[in-house]
C-alpha positions in Angstrom: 95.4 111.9 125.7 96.7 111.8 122.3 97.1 107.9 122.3 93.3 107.7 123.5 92.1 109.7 120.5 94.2 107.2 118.2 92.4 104.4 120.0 89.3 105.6 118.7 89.8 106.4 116.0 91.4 103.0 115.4 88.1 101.2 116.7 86.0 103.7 115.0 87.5 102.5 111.3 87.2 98.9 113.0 83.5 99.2 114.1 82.7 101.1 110.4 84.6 97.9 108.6 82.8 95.8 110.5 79.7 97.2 109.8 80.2 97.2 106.0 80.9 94.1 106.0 77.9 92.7 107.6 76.1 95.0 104.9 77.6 93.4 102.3 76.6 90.0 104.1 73.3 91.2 104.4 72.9 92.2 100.9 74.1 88.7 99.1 71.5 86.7 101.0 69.2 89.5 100.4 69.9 89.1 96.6 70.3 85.1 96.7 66.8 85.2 98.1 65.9 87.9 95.3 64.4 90.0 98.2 64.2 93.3 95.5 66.0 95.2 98.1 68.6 97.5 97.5 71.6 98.3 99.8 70.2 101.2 100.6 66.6 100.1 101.6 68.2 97.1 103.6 70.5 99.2 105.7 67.6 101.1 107.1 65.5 97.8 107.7 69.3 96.8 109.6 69.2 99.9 111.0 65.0 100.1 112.0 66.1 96.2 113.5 68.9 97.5 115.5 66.7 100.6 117.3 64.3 97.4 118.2 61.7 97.5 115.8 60.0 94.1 115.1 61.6 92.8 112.2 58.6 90.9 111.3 56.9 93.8 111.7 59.0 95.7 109.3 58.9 92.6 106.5 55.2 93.3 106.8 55.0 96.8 106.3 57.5 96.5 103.3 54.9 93.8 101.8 52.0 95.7 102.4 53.9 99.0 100.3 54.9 96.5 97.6 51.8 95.2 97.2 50.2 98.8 97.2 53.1 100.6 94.9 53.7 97.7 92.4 57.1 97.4 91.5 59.4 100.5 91.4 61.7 101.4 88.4 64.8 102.3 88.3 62.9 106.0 86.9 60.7 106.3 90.1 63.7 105.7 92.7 65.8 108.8 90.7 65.9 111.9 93.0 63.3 114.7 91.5 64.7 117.9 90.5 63.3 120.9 91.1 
């Protein structure tokens, strides 16, 4: 039993290292084709993709807020206080 939980565990940590580093994949062509996304925004899209949303679908909706927002600053993506 005990060498099933360390099993995974093991490929737990594997899966998670696997999955950051897909991120990180993600996010340099993201920024080499200066998307504007942040890690943050682009691992939900990953996410939104992986649940089987349309990613084309997706890309639209995201150009459609852009294009009704304007660009965000750094100010309006800061967490409100109360």
């Amino acid at each position: 039993m005990i060498f099933q939980v360390e099993e995974l565990l093991h490929m737990d940590a594997d899966a998670a290292k696997t999955a950051r580093e897909s991120l990180d994949l993600a996010f340099q062509m993201s920024n080499i084709l200066d998307t504007g996304l942040d890690r943050h925004t682009l691992s939900i899209l990953i996410a939104l993709c992986d649940l089987g949303l349309n990613a084309e679908a997706l890309a639209a909706v995201v150009k459609e807020l852009r294009n009704d927002l304007g660009p965000l600053t750094p100010q309006d993506a800061a967490p409100h206080g109360p």
